[in-house]
C-alpha positions in Angstrom: 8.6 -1.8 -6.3 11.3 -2.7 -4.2 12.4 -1.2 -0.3 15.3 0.8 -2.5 12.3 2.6 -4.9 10.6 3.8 -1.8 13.6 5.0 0.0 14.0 7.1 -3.1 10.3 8.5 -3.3 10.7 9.6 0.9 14.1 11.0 0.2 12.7 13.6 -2.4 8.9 13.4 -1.1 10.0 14.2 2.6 11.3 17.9 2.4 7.8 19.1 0.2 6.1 17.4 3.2 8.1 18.6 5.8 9.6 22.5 4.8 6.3 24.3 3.8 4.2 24.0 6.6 7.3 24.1 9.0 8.1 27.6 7.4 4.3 28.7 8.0 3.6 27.7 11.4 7.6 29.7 12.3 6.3 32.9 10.6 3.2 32.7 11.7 3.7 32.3 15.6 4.4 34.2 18.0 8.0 33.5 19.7 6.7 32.5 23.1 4.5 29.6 21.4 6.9 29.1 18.0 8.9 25.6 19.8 5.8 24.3 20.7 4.1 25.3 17.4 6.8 24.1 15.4 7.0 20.3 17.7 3.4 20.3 17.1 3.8 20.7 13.0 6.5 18.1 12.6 4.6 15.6 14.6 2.0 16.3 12.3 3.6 15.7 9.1 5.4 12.9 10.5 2.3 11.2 11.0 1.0 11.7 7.9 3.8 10.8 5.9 3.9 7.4 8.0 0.0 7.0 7.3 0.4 8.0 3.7 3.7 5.8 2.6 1.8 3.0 4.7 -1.3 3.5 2.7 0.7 4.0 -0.7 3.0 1.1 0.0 0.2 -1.3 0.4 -1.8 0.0 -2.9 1.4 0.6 -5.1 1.1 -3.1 -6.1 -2.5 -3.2 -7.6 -3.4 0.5 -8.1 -0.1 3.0 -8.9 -2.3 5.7 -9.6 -4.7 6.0 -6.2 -1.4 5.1 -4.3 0.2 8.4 -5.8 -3.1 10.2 -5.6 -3.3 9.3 -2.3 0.6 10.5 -1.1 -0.4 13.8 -2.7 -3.1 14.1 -0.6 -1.4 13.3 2.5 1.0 16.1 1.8 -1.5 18.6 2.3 -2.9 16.9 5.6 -0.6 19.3 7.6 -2.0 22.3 5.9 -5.4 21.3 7.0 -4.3 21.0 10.4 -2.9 24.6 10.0 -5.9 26.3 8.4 -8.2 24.6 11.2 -5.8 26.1 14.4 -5.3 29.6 12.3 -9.2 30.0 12.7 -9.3 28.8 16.1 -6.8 31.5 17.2 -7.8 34.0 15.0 -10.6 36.6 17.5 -13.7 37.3 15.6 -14.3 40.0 14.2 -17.2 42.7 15.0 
């Protein structure tokens, strides 16, 4: 695929990655933490969208279908990263 393609695929792939889990962590801080929170979330998904078209990029050429199975999964790398802090935070109960 050429540089064009892929430019494409971020430009549609990059708002799923990006809206949803920056919508969760806003509703679900508090206002004193929510910058920081919300920082913390986009460098998140920025980093796994790099990792991910990195990784898809290099397989795209021999194996399309692990390549796409594997941007899927990297799009619910931030939510992991959510669900692990949300039970950090969260006091246990008696």
């Amino acid at each position: 695929m050429d540089a064009l393609t892929w430019i494409i695929v971020a430009a549609f792939y990059a708002p799923l990655h990006y809206l949803v889990p920056l919508l969760v962590t806003a509703f679900r801080s508090d206002d004193a933490q929510r910058r920081a929170s919300l920082r913390r979330t986009a460098i998140d998904c920025t980093l796994s969208m790099s990792i991910g078209f990195g990784l898809v990029i290099w397989l795209a050429r021999d194996n399309l279908q692990l390549a796409m199975a594997i941007l899927f999964l990297s799009m619910l790398a931030p939510y992991l990263r959510l669900l692990l802090a949300r039970r950090v935070s969260d006091p246990p109960t008696p």
